[in-house]
Backbone bond lengths (Angstrom), bond angles and torsions (degrees), N, CA, C in turn:
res aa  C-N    CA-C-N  psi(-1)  N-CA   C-N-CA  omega(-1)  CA-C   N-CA-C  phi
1 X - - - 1.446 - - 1.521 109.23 -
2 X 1.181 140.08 142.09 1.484 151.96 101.85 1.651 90.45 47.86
3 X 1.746 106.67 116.98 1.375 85.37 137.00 1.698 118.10 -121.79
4 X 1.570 94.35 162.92 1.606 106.16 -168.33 1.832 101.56 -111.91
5 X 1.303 122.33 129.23 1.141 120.86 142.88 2.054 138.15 -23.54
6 X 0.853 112.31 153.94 1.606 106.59 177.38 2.095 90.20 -66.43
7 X 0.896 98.32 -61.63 1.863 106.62 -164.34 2.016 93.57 -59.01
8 X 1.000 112.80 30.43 1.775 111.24 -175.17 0.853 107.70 -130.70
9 X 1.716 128.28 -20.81 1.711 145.50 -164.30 1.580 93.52 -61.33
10 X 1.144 125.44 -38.59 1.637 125.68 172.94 1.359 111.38 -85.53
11 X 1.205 133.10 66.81 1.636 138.29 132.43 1.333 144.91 -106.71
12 X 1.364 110.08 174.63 1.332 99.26 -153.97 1.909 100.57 -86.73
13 X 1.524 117.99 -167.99 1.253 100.13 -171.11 1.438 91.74 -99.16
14 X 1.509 122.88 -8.87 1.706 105.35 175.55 1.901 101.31 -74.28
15 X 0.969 117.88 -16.99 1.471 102.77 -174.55 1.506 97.68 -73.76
16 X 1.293 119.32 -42.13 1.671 101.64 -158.62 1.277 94.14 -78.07
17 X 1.547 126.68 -48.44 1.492 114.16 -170.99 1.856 108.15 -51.57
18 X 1.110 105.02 -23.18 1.994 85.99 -176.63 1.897 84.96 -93.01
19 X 1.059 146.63 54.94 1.162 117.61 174.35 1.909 82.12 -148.24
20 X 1.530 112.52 18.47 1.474 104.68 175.96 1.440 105.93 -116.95
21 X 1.301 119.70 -168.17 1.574 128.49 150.31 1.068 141.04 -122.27
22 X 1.423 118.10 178.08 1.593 91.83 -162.57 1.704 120.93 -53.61
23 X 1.316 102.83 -31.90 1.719 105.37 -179.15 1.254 111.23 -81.95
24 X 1.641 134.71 -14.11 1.437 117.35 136.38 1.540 128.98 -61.18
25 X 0.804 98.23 -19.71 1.702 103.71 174.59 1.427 121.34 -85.24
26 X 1.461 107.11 -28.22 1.473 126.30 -175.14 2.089 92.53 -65.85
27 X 1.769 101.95 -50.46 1.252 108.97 -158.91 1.793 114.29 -60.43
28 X 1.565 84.99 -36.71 1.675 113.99 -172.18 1.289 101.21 -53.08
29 X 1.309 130.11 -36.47 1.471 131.93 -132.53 1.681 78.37 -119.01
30 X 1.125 137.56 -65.01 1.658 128.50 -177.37 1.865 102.56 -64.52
31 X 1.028 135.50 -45.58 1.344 117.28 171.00 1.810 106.28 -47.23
32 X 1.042 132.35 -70.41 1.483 144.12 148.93 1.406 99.97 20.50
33 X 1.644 97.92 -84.81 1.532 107.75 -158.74 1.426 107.44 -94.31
34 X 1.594 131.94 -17.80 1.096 114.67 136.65 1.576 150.16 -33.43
35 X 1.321 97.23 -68.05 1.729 110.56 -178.75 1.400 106.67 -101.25
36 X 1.222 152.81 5.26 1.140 157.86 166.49 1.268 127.64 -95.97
37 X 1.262 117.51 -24.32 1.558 123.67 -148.36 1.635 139.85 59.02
38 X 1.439 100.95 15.41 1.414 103.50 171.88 1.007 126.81 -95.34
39 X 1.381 144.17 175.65 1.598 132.46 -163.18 1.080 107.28 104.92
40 X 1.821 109.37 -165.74 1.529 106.25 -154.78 1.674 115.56 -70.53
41 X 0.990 100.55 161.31 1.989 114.04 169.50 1.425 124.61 -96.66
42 X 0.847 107.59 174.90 1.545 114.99 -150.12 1.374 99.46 -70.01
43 X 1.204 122.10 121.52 1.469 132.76 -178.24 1.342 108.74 123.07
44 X 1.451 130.28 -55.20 1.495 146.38 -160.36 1.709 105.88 -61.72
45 X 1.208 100.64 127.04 2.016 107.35 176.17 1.499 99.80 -98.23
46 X 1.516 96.07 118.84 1.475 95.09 -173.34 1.792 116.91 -80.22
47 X 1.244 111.25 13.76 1.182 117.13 153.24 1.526 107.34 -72.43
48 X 1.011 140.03 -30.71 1.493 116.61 -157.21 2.004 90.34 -114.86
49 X 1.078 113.08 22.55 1.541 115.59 151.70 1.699 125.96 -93.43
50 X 0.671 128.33 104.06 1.911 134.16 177.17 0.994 103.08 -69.80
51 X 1.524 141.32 -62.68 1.594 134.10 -145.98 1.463 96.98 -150.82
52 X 1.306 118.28 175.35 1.393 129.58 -177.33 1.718 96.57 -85.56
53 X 1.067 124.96 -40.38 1.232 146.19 -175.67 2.097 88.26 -64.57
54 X 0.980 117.99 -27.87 1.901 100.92 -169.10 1.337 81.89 -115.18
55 X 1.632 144.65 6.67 1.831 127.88 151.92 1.101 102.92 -83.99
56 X 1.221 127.91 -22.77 1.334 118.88 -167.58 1.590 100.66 -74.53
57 X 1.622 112.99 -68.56 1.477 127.85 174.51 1.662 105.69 -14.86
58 X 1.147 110.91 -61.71 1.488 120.55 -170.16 1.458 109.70 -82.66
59 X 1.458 123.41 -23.98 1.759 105.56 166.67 1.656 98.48 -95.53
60 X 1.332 146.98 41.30 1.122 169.20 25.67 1.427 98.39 44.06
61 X 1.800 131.59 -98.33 0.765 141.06 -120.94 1.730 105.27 -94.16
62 X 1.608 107.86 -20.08 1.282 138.17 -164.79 1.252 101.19 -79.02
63 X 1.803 111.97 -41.68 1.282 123.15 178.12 1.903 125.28 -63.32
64 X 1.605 96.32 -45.62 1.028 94.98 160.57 1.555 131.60 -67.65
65 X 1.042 120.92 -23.60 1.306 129.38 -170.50 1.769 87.05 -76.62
66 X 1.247 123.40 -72.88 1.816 106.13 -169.70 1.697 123.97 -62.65
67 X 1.547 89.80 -7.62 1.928 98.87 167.08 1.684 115.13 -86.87
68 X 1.697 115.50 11.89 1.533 114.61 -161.17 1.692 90.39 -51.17
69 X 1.039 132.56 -88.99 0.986 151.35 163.58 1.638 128.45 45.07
70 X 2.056 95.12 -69.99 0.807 149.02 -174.95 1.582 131.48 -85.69
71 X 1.224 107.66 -21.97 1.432 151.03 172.05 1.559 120.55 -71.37
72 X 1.740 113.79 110.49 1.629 106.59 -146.51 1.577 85.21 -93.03
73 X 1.085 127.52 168.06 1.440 158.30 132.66 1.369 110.86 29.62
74 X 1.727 99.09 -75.34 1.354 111.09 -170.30 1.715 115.02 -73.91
75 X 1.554 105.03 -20.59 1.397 102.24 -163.03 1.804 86.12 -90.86
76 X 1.047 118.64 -21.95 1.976 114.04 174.74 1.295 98.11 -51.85
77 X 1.641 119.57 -58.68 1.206 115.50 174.44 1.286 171.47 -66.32
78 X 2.067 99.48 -5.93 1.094 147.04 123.83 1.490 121.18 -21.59
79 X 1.397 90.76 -72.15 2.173 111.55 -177.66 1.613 88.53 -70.64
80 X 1.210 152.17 -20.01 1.401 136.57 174.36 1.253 98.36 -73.96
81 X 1.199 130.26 -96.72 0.590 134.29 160.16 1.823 144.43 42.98
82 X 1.978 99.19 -82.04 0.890 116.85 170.30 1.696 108.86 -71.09
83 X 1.493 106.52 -49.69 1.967 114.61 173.78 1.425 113.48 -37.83
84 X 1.377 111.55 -45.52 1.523 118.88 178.79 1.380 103.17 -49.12
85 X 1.724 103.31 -71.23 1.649 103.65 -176.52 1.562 134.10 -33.17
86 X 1.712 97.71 -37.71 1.478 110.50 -177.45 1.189 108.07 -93.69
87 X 1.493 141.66 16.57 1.260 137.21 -179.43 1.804 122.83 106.51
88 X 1.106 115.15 -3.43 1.727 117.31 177.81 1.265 95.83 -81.09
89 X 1.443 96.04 168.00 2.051 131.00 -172.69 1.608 101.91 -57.44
């Protein structure tokens, strides 16, 4: 991990996360969802997660999906949109 000065103990968490690497970040993120309880949700195979950055994307995507509903016009057409770009109907 990162080392921090005594006068550094007060930062934010974007400073330390850009001040690691990926295998501090790799570590950060399994201590996390190890000893914390954060990480995937009920359903998710944590094989098919890569980064904290691609759980997020997808409880992101999860969100929209139970907001269909709720979801005006333009932002349907947004999410078309982008699906088209990446390969959907």
């Amino acid at each position: 991990m990162p080392y921090f000065n005594v006068e550094d103990v007060d930062i934010s968490p974007d400073e330390f996360l850009e001040k690691c690497s990926k295998k501090d970040l790799d570590e950060t993120f399994n201590q996390l969802t190890e000893n914390y309880g954060y990480g995937l949700d009920e359903g998710e195979n944590e094989d098919d997660i890569r980064s904290e950055g691609h759980r997020i994307f997808i409880k992101n995507l999860l969100a929209l999906k139970a907001a269909w509903y709720s979801i005006g016009k333009e932002d349907v057409q947004i999410i078309e949109v982008l699906a088209k770009k990446h390969g959907a109907l």
